[in-house]
C-alpha positions in Angstrom: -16.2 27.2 162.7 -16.6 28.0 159.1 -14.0 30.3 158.9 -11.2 28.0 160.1 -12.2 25.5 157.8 -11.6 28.1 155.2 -8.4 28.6 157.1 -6.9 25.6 157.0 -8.4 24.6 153.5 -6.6 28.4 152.1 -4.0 28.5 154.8 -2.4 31.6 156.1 -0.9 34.8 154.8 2.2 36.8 155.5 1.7 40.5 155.9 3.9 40.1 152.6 1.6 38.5 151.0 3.2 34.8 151.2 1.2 32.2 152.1 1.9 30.1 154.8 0.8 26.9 155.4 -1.7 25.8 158.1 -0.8 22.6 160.1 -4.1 21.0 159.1 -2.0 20.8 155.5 1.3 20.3 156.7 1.9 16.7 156.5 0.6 15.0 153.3 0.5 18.4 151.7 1.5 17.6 147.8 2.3 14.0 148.9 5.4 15.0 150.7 7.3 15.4 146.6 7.4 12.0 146.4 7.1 11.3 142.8 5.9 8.3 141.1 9.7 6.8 140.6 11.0 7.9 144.2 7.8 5.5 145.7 9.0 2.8 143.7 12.4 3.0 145.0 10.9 3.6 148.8 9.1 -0.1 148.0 12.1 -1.4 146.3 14.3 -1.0 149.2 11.9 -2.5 151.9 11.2 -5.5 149.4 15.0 -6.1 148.9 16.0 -5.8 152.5 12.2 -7.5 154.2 10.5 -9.9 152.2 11.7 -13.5 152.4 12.7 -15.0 148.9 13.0 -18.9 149.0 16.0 -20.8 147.7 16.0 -24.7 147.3 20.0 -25.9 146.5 22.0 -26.3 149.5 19.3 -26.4 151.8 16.0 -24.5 152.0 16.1 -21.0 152.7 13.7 -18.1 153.2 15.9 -15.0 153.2 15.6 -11.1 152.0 17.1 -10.6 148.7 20.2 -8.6 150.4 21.4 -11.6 152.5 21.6 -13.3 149.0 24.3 -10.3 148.0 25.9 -10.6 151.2 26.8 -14.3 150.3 27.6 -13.5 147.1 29.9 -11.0 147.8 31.3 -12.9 150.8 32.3 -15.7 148.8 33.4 -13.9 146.0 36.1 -12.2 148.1 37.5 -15.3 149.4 37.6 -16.5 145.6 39.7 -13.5 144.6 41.9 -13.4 147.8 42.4 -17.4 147.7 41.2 -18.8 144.2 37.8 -20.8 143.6 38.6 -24.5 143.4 36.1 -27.7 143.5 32.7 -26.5 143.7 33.2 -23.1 145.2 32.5 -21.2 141.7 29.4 -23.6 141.8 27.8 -21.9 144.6 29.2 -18.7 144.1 27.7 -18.6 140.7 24.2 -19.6 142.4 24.4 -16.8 144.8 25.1 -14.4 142.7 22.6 -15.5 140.0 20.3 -15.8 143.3 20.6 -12.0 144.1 20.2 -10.9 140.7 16.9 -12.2 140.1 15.1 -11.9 143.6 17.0 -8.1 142.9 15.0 -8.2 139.8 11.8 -9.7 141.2 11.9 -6.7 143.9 12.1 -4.3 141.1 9.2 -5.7 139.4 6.8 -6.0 142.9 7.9 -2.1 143.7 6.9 -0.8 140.5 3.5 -3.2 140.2 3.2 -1.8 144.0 3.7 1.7 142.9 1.5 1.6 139.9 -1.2 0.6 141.9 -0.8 2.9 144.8 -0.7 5.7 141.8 -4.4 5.4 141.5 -5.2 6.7 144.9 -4.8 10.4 146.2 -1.3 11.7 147.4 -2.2 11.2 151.0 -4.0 8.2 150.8 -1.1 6.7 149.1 1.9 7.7 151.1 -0.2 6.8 154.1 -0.7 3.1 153.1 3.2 2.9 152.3 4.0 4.0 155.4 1.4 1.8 157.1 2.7 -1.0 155.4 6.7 -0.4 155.5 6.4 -0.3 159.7 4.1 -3.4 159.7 6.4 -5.4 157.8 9.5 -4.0 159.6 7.9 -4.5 162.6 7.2 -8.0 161.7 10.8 -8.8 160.7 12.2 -7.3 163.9 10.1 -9.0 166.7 9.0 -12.3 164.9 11.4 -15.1 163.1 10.0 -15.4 159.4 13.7 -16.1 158.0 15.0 -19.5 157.8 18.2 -20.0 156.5 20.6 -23.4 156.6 24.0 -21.5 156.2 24.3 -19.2 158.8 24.7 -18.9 162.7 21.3 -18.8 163.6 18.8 -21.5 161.9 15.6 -18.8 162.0 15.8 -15.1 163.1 14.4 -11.5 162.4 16.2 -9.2 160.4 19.2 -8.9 162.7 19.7 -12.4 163.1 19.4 -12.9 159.3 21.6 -10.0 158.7 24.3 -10.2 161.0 
């Protein structure tokens, strides 16, 4: 029993010499490379695209920072295909100022996120991110925490919101 403790703890060797490594490392082993910067993009992108950011103008909204750049862009391509007159710059201007700064707040919770999560070991730490990124998708595909005044369906998951 001891021995294949020492087994999996050393892992295995080649004839050659090379070592090769056990499954009981496989997994986590070295925190799968994810460096300190790639985790904060990993909770960057599932902020941007999950977590619901609340707008108050045209009516209230609780949407994920990317819906916000979808309306943006949306209404910035009618402006450039058939000119902005009346208050269309208005609320083109709020869209896009909108999506820069719940793309900005994202930043900022992904890299408090990842600063924290740096404290704990590789394996612990990749594990809670995964943990955490299914929850929240799972949570944004099967339940209805978007609201959103301006689009075909009044509250939705993800696909609703997104479509």
């Amino acid at each position: 029993m001891a021995a294949e403790r020492n087994l999996c703890r050393s892992g295995l060797e080649h004839e050659s010499g090379q070592p090769i490594v056990s499954p009981c490392r496989s997994f986590f082993k070295d925190d799968l490379g994810v460096t300190p910067r790639m985790l904060t993009w990993i909770w960057f992108a599932a902020i941007f695209l999950l977590v619901p950011w609340p707008w108050i103008g045209m009516g209230y909204s609780l949407v994920p920072a990317l819906r916000y750049g979808m309306l943006a862009g949306a209404g910035l391509a009618v402006a450039a295909a058939e000119g902005a007159q009346g208050p269309a710059p208005l609320i083109i201007g709020m869209f896009c100022l909108a999506f820069l700064l719940f793309t900005g707040l994202s930043w900022w919770l992904a890299g408090a996120v990842a600063k924290l999560l740096a404290r704990t070991t590789p394996p612990r730490r990749m594990g809670l991110t995964l943990l955490c990124l299914v929850v929240a998708l799972l949570i944004a595909l099967t339940t209805q925490p978007y609201r959103t005044p301006y689009g075909h369906a009044e509250r939705g998951g993800l696909i609703e919101i997104l479509s």
